[in-house]
ChimeraX commands (.cxc) that place a marker at each C-alpha (Angstrom):
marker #1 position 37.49,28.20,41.49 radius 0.5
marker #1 position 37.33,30.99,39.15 radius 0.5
marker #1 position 40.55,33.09,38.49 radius 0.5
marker #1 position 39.03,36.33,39.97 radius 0.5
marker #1 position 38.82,34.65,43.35 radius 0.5
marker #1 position 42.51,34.23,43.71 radius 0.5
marker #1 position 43.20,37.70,42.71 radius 0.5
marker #1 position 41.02,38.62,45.34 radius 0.5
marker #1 position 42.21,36.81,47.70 radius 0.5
marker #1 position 46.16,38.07,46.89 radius 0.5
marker #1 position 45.28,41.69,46.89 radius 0.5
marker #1 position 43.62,40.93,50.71 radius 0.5
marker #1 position 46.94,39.27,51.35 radius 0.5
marker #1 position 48.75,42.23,50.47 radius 0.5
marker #1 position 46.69,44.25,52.06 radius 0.5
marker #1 position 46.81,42.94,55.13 radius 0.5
marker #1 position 50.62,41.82,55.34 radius 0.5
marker #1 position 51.78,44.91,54.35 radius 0.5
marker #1 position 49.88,46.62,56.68 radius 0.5
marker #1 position 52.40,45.72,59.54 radius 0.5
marker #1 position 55.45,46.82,57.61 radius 0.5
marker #1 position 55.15,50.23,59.24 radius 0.5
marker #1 position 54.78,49.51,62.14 radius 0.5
marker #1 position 57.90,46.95,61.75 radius 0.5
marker #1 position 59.99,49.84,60.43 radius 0.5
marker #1 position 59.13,52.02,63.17 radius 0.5
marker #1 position 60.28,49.01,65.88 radius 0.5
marker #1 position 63.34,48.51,63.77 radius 0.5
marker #1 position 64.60,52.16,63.55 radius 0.5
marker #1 position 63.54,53.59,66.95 radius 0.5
marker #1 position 63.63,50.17,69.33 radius 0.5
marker #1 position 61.03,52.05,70.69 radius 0.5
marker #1 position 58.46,48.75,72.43 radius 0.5
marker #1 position 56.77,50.65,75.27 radius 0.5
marker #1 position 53.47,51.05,74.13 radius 0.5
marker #1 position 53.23,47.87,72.46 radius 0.5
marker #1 position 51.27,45.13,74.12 radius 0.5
marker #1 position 52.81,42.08,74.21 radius 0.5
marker #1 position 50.16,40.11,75.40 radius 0.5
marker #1 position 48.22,41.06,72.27 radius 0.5
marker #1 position 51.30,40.35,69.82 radius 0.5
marker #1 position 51.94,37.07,71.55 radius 0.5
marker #1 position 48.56,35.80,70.41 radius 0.5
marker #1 position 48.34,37.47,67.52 radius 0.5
marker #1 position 51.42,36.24,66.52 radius 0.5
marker #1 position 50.20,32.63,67.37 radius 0.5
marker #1 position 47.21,33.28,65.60 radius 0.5
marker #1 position 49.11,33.97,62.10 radius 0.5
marker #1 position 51.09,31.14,62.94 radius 0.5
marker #1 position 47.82,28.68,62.61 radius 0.5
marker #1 position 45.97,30.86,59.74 radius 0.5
marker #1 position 49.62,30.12,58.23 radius 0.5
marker #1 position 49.15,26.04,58.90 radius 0.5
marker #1 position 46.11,25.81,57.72 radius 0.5
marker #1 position 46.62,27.65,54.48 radius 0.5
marker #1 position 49.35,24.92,54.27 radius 0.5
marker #1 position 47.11,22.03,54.86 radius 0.5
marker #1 position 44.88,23.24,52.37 radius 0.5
marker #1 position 47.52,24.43,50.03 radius 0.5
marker #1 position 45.54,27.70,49.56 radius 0.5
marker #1 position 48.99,29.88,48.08 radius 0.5
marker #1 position 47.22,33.52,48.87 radius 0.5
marker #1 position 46.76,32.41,52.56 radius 0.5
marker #1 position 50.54,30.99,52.77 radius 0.5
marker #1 position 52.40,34.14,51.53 radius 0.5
marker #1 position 50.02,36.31,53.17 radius 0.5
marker #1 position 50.40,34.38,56.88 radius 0.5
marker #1 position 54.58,33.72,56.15 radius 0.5
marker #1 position 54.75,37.60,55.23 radius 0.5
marker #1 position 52.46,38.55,58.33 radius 0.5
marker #1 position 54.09,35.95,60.77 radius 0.5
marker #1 position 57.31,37.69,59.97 radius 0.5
marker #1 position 56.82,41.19,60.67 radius 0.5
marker #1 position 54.84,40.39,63.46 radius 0.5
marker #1 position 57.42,37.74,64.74 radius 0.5
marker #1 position 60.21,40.69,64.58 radius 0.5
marker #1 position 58.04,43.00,66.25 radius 0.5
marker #1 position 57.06,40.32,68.99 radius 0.5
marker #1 position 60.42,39.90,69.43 radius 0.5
marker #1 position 62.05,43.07,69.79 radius 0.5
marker #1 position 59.35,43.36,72.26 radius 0.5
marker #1 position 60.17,40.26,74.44 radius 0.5
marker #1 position 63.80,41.69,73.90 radius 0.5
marker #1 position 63.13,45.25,75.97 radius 0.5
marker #1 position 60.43,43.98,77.88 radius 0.5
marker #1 position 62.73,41.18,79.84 radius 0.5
marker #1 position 66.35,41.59,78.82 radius 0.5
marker #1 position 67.18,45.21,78.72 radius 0.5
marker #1 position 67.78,47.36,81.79 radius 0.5
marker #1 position 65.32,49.89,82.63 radius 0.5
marker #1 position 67.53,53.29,83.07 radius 0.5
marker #1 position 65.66,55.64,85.99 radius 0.5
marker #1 position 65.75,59.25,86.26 radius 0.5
marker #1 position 66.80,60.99,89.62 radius 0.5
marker #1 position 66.05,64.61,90.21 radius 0.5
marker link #1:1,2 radius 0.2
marker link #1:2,3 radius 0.2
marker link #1:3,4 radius 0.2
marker link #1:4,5 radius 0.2
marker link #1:5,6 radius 0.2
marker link #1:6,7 radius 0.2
marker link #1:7,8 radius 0.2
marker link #1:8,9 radius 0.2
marker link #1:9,10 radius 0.2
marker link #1:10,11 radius 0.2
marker link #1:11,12 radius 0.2
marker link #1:12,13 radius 0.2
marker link #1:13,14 radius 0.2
marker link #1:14,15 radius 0.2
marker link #1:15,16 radius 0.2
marker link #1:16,17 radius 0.2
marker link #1:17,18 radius 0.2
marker link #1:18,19 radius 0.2
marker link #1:19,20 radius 0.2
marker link #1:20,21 radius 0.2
marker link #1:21,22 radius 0.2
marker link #1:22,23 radius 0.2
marker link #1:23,24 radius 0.2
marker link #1:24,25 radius 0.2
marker link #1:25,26 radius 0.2
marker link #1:26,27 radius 0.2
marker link #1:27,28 radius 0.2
marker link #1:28,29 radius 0.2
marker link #1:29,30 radius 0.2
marker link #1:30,31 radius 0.2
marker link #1:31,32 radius 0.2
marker link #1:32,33 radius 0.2
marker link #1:33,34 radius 0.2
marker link #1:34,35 radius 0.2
marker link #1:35,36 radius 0.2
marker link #1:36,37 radius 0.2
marker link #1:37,38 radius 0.2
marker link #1:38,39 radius 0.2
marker link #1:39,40 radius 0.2
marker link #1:40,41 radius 0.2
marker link #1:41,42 radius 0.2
marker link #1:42,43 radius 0.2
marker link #1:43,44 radius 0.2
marker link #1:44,45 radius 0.2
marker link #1:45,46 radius 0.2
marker link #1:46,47 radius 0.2
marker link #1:47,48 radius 0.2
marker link #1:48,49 radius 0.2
marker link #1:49,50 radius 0.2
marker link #1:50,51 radius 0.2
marker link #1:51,52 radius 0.2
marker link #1:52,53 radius 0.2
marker link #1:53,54 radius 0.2
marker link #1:54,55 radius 0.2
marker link #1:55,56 radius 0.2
marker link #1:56,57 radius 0.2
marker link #1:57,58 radius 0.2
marker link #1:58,59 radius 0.2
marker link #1:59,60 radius 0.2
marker link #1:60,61 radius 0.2
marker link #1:61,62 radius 0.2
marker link #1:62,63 radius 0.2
marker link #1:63,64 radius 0.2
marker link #1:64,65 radius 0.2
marker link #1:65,66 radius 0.2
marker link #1:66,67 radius 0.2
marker link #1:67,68 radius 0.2
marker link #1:68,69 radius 0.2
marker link #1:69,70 radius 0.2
marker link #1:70,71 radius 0.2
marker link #1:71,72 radius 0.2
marker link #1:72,73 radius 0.2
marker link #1:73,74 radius 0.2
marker link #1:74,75 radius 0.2
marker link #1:75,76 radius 0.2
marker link #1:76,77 radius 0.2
marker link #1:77,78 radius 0.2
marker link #1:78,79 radius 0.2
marker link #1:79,80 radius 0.2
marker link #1:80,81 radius 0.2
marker link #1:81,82 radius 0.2
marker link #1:82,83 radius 0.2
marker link #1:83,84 radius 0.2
marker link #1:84,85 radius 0.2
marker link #1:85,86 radius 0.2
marker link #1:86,87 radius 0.2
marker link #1:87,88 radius 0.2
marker link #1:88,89 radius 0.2
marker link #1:89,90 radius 0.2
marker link #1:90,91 radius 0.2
marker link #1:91,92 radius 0.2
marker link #1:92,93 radius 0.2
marker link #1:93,94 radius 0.2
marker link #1:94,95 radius 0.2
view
């Protein structure tokens, strides 16, 4: 495969992991979950997870860092998620 092909397919990779590094941040330094839905980062998440196995099995490099970086952010996100979703207590407002 020609060299060009492989650049392509890094500067998608970057593209696209980075792409969820805001949104990372913004869970990180707010712990702000309530509009995220964690139905769709469950499967998304999962989803990375196999683009990230089969880039292994095929030992395509751009598809490995791409899916590790990816699986990461999303994994954090997914997780701080799960983490005010089920295990912190909802505080109520009384008039």
């Amino acid at each position: 495969m020609s060299d060009y092909v492989f650049y392509i397919g890094y500067v998608a990779a970057a593209c696209t992991s980075m792409s969820f590094l805001p949104q990372a941040i913004k869970v990180i330094k707010t712990n702000d979950t309530e509009s995220l839905s964690i139905g769709m980062y469950s499967v998304f998440t999962f989803g990375v997870l196999c683009w990230l196995l089969y880039g292994v099995v095929l030992m395509d490099w751009p598809m490995i860092i791409a899916n590790v970086i990816t699986f990461t952010l999303a994994g954090i996100i997914l997780a701080l998620k799960v983490k005010h979703t089920f295990f912190t207590k909802k505080i109520t407002k009384t008039p």
